[in-house]
C-alpha positions in Angstrom: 0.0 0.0 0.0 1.1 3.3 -0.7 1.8 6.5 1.8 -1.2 8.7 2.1 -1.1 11.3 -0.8 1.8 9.5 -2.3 0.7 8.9 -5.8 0.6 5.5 -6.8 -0.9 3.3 -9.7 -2.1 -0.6 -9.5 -3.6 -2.9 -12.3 -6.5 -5.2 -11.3 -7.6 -7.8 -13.2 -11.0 -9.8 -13.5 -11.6 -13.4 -15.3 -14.0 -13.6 -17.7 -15.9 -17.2 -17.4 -15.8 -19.0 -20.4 -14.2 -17.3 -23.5 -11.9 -19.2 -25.5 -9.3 -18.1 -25.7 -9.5 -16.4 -21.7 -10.1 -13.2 -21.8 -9.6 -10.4 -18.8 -10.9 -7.4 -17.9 -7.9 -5.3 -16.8 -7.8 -1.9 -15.2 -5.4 0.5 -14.0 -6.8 2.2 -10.5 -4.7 5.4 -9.6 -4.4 7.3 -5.6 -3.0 10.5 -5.6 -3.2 12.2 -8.8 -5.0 15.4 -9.9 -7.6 14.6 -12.4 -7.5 14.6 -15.1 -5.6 11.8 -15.2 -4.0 10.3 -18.8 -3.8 6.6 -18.7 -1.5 5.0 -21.5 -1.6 1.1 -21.5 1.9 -1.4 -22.8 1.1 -4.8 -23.4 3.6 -6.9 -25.2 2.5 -8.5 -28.8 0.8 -11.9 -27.2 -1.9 -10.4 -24.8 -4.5 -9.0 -27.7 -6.7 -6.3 -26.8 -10.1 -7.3 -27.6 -12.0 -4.2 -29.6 -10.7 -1.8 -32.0 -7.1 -1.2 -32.4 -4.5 -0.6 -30.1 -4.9 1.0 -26.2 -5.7 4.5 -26.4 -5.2 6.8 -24.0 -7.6 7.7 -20.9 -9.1 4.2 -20.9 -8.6 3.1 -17.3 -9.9 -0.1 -18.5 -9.6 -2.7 -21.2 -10.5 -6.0 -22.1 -8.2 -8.9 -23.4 -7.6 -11.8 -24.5 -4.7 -13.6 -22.4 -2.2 -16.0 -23.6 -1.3 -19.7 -22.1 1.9 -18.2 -21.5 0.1 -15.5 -19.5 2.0 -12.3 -20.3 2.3 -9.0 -18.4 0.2 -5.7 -18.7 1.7 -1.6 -17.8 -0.3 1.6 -17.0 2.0 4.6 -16.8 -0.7 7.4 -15.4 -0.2 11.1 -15.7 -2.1 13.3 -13.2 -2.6 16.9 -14.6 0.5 18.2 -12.4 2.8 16.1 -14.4 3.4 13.9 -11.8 3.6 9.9 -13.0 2.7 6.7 -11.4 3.0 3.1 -12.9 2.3 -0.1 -12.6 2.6 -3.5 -14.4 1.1 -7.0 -13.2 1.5 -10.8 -14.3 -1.8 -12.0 -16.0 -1.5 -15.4 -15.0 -1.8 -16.4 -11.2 1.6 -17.0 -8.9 2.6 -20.3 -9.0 5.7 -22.2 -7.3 7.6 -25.1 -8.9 11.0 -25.7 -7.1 11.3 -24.0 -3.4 14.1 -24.7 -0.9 13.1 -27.8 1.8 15.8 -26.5 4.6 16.7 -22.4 5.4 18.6 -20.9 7.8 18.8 -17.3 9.2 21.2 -15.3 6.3 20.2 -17.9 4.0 19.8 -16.8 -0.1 16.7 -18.1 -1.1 15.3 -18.5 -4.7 11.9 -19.6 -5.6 11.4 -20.9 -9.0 7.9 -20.7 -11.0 5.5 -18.3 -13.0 3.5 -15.4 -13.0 5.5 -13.4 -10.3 6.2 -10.5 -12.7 8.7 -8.5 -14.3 9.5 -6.6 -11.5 8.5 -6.6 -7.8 5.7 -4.4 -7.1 5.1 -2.1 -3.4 2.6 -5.2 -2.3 4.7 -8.5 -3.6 7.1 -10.1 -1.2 8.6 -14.0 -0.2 7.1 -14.8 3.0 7.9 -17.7 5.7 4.9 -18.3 7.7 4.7 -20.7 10.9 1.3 -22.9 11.8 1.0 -20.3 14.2 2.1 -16.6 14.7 3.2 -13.6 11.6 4.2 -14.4 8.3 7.9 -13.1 8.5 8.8 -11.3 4.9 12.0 -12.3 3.3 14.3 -9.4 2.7 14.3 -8.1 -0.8 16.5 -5.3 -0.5 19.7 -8.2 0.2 23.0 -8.2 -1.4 21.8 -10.5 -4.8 18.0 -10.0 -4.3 16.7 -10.1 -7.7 13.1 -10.7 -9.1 11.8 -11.9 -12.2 8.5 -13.5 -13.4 10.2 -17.2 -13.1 12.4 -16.6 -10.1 12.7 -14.7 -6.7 16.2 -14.5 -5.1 15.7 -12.8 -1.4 17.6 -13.5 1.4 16.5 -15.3 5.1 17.2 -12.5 7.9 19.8 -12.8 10.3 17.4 -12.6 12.8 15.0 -15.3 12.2 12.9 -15.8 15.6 13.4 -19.5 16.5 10.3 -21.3 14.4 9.3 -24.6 15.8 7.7 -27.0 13.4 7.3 -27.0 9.5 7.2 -23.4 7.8 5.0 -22.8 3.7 6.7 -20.5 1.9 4.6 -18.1 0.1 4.9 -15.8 -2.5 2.4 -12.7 -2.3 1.8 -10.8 -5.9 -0.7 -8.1 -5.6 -3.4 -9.3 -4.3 -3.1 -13.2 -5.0 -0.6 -15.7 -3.1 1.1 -19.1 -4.4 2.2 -21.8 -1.9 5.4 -23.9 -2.5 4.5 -27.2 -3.0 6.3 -28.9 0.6 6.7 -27.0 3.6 10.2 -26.6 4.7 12.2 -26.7 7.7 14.4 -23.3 9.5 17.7 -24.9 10.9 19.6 -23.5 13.3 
């Protein structure tokens, strides 16, 4: 979430049941900018905007047809003050594939899989969370940290609180979560 005031921009995006191919309603919802507010839209050349044409600006919304692959969308908004806020999301759901079984406190971590996006947004993050108590966050900001739609590199803090019992690993993107497939173990 952002800072009250701050300007920020965030992509939403909404199934449609039962169009082959899928098709998604996506829109880009701004906080902080004076109206009016120009909205440009990049998609790359496999998500297909359904309708006339390419993106034009000011529409906060659009509706497309998304690939197997799943693909990425951008808004880059414009308040009347010149000020910019963007925002790009994966447009198919977080998934895990290959997560570590064993971590330690100061550990590098990477978490293999799909649909985490291109880059890390405000709300994404790599969480360890105990069968009871906080999800801890991972720290992103680490010496290596890197994140891609297919991989997450993030790194354990030193500080890890002593975790009894078996820990999930989860990977938040916006407002959707993915679960690695095994639970894993902190050592000491």
């Amino acid at each position: 979430m952002s800072c009250a005031g701050s300007p920020s921009a965030r992509i939403s995006e909404r199934r449609l049941d039962g169009p082959r191919p899928p098709q998604a309603i996506i829109r880009c919802d701004t906080e902080g900018l004076p109206p009016p507010v120009k909205i440009a839209w990049k998609l790359p050349n496999e998500v297909k905007q359904v309708g006339w044409g390419v993106p034009s600006e000011n529409e906060t919304a659009l509706l497309i047809q998304v690939p197997d692959s799943g693909g990425w969308a951008q808004c880059t908004a414009t308040g009347k003050d010149g000020v910019v806020a963007k925002a790009e999301r994966a447009l198919s759901p977080p998934a895990i594939t290959v997560a570590p079984a064993k971590l330690k406190p100061g550990d590098k971590v990477t978490v293999r899989g799909s649909g985490f996006g291109r880059t890390r947004g405000p709300d994404d993050a790599v969480y360890l969370v105990p069968a009871w108590g906080a999800a801890l966050p991972l720290d992103h900001q680490c010496k290596g940290a890197e994140w891609s739609d297919a991989a997450i590199t993030a790194c354990v803090p030193p500080s890890l609180p002593s975790l009894a019992g078996p820990l999930q690993l989860r990977v938040q993107v916006g407002d959707e979560l993915a679960l690695a497939p095994a639970p894993l173990v902190a050592a000491r």
